[in-house]
C-alpha positions as a printed NumPy array, in Angstrom:
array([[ 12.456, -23.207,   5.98 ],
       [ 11.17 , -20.064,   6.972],
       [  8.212, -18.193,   5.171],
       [  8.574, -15.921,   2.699],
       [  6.198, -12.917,   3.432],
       [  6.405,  -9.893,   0.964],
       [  6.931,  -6.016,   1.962],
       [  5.307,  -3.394,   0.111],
       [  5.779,   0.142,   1.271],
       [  3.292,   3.082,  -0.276],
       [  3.823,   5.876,   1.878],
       [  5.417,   8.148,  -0.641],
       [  2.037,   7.945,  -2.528],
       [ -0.596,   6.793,  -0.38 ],
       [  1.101,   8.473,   2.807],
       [  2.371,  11.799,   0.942],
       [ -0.754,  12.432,  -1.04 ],
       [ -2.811,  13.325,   1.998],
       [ -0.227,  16.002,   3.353],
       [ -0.961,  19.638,   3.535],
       [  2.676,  20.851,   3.184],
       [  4.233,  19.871,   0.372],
       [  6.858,  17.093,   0.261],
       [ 10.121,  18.439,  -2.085],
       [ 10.699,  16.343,  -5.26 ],
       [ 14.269,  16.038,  -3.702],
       [ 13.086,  14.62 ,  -0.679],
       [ 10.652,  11.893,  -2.999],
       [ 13.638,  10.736,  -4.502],
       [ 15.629,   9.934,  -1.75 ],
       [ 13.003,   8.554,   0.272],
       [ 12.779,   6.318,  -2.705],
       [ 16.528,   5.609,  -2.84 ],
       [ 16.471,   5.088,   0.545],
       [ 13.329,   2.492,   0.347],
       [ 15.112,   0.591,  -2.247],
       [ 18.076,  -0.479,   0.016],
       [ 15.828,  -2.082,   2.464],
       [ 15.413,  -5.186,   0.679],
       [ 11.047,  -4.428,   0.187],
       [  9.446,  -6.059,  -2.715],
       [  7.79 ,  -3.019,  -4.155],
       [  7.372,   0.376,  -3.906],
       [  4.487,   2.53 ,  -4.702],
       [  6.348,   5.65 ,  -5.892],
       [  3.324,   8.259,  -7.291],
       [ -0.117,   8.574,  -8.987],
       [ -0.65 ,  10.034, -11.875],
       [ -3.46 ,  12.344, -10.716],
       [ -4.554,  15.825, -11.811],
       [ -2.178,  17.952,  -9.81 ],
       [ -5.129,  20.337,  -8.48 ],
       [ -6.635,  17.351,  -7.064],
       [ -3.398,  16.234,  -5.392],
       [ -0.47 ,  18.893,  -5.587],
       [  1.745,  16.315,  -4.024],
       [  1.684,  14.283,  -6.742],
       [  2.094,  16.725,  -9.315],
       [  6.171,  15.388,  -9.898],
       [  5.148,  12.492, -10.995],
       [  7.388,  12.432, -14.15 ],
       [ 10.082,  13.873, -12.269],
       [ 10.626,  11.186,  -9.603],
       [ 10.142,   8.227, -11.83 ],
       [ 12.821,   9.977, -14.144],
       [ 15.732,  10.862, -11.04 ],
       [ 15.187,   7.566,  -8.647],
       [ 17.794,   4.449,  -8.898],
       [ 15.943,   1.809,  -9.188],
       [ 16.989,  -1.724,  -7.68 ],
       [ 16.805,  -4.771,  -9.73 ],
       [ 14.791,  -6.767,  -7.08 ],
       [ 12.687,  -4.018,  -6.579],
       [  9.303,  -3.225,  -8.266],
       [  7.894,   0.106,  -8.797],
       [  4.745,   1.028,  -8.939],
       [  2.372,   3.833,  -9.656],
       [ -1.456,   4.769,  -8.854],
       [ -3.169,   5.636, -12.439],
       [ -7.227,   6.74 , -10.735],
       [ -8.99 ,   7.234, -14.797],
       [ -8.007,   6.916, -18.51 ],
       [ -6.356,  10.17 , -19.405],
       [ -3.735,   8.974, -16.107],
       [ -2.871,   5.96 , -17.843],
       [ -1.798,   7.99 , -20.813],
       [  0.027,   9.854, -19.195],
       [  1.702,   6.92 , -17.163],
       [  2.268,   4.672, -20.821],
       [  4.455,   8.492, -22.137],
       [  6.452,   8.28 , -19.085],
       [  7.464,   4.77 , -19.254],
       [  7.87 ,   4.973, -22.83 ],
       [ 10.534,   7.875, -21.968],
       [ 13.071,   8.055, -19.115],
       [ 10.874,   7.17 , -16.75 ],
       [ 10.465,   3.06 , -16.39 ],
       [  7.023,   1.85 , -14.673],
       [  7.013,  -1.869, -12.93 ],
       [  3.176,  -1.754, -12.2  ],
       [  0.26 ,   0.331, -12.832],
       [ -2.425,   0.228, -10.017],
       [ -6.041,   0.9  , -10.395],
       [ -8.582,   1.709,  -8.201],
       [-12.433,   0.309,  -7.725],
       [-14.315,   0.648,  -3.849],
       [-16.496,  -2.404,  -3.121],
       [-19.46 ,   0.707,  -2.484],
       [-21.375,   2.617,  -4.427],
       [-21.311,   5.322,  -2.391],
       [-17.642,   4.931,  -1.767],
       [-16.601,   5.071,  -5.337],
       [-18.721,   7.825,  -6.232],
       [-16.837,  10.056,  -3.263],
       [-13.6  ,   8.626,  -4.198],
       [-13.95 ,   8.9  ,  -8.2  ],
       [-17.058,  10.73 ,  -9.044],
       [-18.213,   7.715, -11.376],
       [-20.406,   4.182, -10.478],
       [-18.377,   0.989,  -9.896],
       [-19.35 ,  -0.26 , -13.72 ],
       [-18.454,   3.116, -14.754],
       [-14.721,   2.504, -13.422],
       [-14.859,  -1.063, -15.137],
       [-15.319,   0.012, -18.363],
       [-12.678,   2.504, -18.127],
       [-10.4  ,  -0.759, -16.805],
       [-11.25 ,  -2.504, -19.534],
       [ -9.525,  -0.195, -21.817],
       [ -6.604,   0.797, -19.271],
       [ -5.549,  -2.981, -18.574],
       [ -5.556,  -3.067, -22.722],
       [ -3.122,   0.307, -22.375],
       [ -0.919,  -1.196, -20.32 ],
       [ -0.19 ,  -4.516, -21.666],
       [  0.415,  -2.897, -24.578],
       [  3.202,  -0.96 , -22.88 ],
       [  4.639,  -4.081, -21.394],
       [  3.695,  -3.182, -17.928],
       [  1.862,  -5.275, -15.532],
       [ -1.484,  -4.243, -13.758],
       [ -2.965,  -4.445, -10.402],
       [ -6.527,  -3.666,  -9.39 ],
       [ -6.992,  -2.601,  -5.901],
       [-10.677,  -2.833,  -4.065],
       [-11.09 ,  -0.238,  -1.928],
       [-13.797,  -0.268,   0.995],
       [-13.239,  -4.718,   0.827],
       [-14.131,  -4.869,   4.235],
       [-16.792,  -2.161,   5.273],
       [-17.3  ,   1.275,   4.104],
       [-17.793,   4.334,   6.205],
       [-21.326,   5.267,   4.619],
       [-23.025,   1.765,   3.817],
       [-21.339,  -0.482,   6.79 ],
       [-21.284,  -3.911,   5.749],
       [-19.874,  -4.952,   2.131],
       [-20.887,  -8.256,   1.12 ],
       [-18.384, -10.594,   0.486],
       [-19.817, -11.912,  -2.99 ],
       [-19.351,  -8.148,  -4.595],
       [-15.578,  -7.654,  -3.216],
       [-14.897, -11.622,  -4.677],
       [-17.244, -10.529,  -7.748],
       [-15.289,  -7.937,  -8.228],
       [-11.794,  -9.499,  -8.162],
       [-13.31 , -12.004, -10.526],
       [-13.86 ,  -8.936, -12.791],
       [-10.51 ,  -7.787, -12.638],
       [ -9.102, -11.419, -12.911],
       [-11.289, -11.832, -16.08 ],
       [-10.042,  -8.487, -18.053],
       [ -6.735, -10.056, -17.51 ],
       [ -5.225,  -8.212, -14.758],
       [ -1.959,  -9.394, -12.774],
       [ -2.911,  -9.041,  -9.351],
       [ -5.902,  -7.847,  -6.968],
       [ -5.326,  -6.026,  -3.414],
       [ -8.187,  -6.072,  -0.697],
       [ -8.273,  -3.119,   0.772],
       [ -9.336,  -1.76 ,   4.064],
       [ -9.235,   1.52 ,   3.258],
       [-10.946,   2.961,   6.249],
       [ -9.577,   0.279,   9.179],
       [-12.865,  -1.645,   9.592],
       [-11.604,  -4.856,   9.185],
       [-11.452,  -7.834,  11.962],
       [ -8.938, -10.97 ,  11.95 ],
       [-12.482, -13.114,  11.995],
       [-13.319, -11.159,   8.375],
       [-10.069, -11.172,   6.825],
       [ -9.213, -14.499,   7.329],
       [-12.585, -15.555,   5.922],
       [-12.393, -13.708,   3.436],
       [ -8.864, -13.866,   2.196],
       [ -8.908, -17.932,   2.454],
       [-11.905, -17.569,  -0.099],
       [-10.188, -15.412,  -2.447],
       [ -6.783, -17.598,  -2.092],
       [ -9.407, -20.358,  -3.313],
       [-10.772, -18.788,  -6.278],
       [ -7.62 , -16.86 ,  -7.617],
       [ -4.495, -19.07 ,  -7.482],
       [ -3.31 , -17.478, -10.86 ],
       [ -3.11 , -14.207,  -9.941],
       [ -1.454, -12.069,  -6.92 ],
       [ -2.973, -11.119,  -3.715],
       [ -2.198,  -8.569,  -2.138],
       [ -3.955,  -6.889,   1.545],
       [ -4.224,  -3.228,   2.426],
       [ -4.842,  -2.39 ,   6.057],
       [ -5.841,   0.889,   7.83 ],
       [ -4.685,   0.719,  12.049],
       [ -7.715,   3.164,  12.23 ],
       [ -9.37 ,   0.58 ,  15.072],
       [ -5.591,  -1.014,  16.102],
       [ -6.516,  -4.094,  14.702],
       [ -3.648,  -3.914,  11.559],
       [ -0.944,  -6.254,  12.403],
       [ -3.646,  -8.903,  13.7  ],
       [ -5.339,  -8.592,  10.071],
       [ -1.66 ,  -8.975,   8.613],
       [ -1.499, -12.558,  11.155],
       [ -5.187, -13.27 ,   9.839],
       [ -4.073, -13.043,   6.213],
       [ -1.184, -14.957,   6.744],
       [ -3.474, -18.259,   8.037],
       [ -5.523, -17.574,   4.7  ],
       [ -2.358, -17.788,   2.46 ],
       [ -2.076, -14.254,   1.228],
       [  1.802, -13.358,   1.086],
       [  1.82 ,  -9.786,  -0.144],
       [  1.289,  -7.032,   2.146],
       [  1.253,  -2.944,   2.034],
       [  2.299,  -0.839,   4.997],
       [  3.492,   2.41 ,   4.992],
       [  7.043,   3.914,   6.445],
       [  5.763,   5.97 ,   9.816],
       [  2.368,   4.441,   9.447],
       [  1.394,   7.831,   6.919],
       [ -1.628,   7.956,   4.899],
       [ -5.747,   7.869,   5.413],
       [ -8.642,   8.44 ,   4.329],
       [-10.286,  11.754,   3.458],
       [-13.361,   9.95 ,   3.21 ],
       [-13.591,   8.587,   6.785],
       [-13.761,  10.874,   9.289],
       [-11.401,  10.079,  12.244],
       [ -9.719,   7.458,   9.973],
       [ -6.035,   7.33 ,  10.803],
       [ -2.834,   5.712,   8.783],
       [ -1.963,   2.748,   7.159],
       [ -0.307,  -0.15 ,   8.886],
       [  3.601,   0.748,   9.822],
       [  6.107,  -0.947,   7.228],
       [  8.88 ,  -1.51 ,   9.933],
       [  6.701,  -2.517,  12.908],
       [  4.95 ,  -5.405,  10.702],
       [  8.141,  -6.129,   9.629],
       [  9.843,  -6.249,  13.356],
       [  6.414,  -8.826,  14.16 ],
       [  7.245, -10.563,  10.874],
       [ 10.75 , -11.445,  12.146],
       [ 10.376, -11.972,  15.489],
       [  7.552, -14.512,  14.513],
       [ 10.083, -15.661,  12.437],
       [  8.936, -15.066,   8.965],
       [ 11.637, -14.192,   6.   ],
       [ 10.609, -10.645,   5.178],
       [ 13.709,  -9.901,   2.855],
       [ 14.102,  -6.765,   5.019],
       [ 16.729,  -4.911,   6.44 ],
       [ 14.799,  -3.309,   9.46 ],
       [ 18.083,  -1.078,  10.511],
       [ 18.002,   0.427,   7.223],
       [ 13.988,   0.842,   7.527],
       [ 13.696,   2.626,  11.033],
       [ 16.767,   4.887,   9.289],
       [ 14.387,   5.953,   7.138],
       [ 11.253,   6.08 ,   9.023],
       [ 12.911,   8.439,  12.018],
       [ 12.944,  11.204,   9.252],
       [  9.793,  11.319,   8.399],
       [  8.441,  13.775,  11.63 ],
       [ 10.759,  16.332,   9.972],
       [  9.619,  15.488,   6.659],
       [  5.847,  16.072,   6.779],
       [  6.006,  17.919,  10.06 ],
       [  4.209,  16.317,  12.411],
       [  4.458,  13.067,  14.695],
       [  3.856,   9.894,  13.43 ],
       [  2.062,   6.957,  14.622],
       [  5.017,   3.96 ,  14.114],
       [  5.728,   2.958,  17.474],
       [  9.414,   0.774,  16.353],
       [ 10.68 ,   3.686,  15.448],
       [ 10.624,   5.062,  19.425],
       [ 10.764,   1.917,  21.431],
       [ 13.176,   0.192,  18.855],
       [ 13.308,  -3.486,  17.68 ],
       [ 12.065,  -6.06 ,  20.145],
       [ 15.736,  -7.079,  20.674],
       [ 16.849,  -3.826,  21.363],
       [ 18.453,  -3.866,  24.921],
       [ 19.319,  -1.638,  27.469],
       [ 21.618,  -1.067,  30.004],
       [ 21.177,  -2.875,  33.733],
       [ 21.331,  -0.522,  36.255],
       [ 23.989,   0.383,  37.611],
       [ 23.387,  -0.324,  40.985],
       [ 20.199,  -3.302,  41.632],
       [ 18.532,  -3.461,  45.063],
       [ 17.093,  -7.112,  45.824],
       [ 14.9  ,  -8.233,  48.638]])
């Protein structure tokens, strides 16, 4: 029986956020539509963020109110501070229905402070009140560590704080913790390690793994997780998104060319990859520029070509 391995895709937050044209509310929605037809397990739809500080996500109510959601499908929203996650609990509590809320926390200091402009105990106590929020509202909760496996301005993150730190969000009751290599410094040696330890200490909770192809080590870290036992994975349609904290960071991993490894390596991704390169080839005219997914040009593994018409042998 083949392993189940599931697909998260986040670029319509984490990919459109970073953009410097703005992406139509129209073209949100179907993306979304489209997303939901491919069979992935979740999809990270918006953030409630202050609009100045990211326009693109100023719709926020709007999508979540106008997208067709799929029954096997769960959506998902970033929520960064406390007066987001009131604003997140009114939408749900209208027209606009909210799987998951996910929260943010980077393993640094110095990370968190750029990211958030507050101290990593600063964001807990906030958590503790937002995870409260959200139960509350029926919806379930996801921390995400940012930074999990080196950050741009203090190198090395110990592996006791990121593992401290999902214990933190374990204890305040959350549903689910994501490692996150938010900047693409992370090596199959390191993620194995440290995924296999967190698979050890949280069986009771979800795991999830973030990559960044920043250093073209993504899909390896994906294999690398896999070994450790971690079966939830985020990629991005195109292979959108980055860092604006990491100069010369590039996108997340590509959700259809993990998923075309996935199934060739014969893994059960639950994905329909035709429908997922259909969506992916729109997004150069989308955001207006050329994208880093490499499926998407060269096509599935299996995709053939014609022989020659006329072969010379020796």
């Amino acid at each position: 029986m083949k392993q189940r391995i599931y697909i998260n895709d986040v670029a319509v937050r984490d990919g459109f956020q970073i953009e410097k044209n703005i992406i139509s509310t129209e073209t949100k929605i179907a993306l979304i539509d489209a997303l939901s037809e491919t069979g992935v397990a979740k999809i990270e739809t918006t953030s409630f963020v202050h609009p100045k500080l990211v326009p693109n996500m100023a719709d926020a109510v709007e999508v979540l109110a106008n997208i067709k959601r799929a029954a096997d499908v769960t959506y998902s929203v970033l929520v960064p501070n406390r007066k987001g996650m009131e604003r997140a609990v009114a939408t749900h509590q209208s027209d606009g229905r909210i799987d998951e809320i996910n929260v943010v926390v980077s393993a640094s200091e110095t990370h968190n402070r750029a990211n958030v402009n507050r101290t990593c105990d600063e964001s807990f106590a906030d958590f503790a009140i937002m995870v409260k929020m959200a139960k509350s509202a029926g919806i379930r909760i996801n921390g995400s560590i940012s930074t999990s496996f080196g950050c741009p301005f203090e190198g090395y993150v110990p592996e006791d704080r990121v593992l401290g730190f999902a214990r933190r969000f374990a204890d305040l009751g959350f549903d689910g913790v994501s490692l996150a290599d938010t900047t693409g410094m992370a090596n199959p040696a390191q993620v194995e390690r440290l995924s296999a330890a967190a698979v050890r200490q949280f069986s009771n909770i979800e795991l999830t793994l973030h990559f960044h192809n920043t250093r073209g080590m993504g899909l390896a870290n994906v294999i690398a997780g896999i070994r450790a036992g971690i079966v939830h994975y985020d990629g991005s349609l195109a292979g959108l998104g980055g860092c604006p904290f990491a100069p010369g960071a590039t996108g997340n991993i590509c959700t259809e060319d993990m998923v075309n490894m996935l199934e060739d390596m014969d893994y059960d991704t639950g994905v329909d990859l035709d429908r997922l390169l259909a969506a992916a080839v729109k997004m150069p005219a989308i955001v207006g520029h050329d994208v880093t997914g490499q499926v998407m040009r060269a096509g599935k593994t299996m995709h053939l070509h014609a022989v020659p018409g006329k072969l010379y042998t020796q």
